[in-house]
C-alpha positions in Angstrom: 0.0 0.0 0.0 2.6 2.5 0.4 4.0 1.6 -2.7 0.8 2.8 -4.4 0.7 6.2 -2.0 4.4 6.7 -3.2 3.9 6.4 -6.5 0.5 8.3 -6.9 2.5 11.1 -5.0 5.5 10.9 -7.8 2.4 11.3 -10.8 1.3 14.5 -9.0 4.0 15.8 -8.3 4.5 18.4 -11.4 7.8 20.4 -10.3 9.9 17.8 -11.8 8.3 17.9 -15.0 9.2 21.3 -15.2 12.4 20.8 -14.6 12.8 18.1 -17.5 10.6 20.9 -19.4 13.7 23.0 -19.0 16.5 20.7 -20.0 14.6 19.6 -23.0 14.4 23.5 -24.5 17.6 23.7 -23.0 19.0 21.2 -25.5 17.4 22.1 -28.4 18.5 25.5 -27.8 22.2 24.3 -27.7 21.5 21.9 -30.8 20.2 24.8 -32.7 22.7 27.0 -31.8 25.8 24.3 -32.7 23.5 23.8 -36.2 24.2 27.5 -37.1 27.8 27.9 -36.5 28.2 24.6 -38.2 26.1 26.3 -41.0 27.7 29.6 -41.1 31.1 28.3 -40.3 31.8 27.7 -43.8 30.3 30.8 -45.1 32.4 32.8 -42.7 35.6 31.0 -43.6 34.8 31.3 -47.1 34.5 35.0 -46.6 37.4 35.4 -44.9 39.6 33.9 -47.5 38.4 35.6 -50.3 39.1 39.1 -48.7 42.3 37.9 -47.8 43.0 36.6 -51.5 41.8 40.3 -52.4 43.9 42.3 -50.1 47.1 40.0 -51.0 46.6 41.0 -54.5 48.7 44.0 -55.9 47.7 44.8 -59.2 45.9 48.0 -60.4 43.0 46.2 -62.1 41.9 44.2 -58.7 42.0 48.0 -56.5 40.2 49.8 -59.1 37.2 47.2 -59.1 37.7 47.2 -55.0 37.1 43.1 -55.5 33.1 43.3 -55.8 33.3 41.0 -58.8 35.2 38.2 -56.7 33.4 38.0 -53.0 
């Protein structure tokens, strides 16, 4: 009998469903947030290395265009 007491007292009891509420948003936060670096990771790098190609460059023709057509 106080098995059944115990365990009607663990259904009602809401406060720890909260809590998993939490840690579930919690991780799909994180997971979305890891999903978007991981996405804009390579568009960043890719950036990066173009503007560096650009500024490494020293001829006339790539300073007068300012390197819009490359990036």
């Amino acid at each position: 009998m106080k098995l059944l007491t115990e365990l009607n007292r663990l259904l009602q009891d809401e406060e720890g469903l909260t809590m998993v509420e939490y840690a579930v948003a919690g991780a799909l936060v994180a997971a979305g947030a890891a999903g978007a670096f991981v996405t804009l990771g390579g568009n960043v790098e890719s950036r990066i290395t173009c503007l560096s190609e650009i500024v490494g460059e020293t001829t006339s023709s790539s300073l007068s265009t300012g390197g819009k057509d490359k990036c």
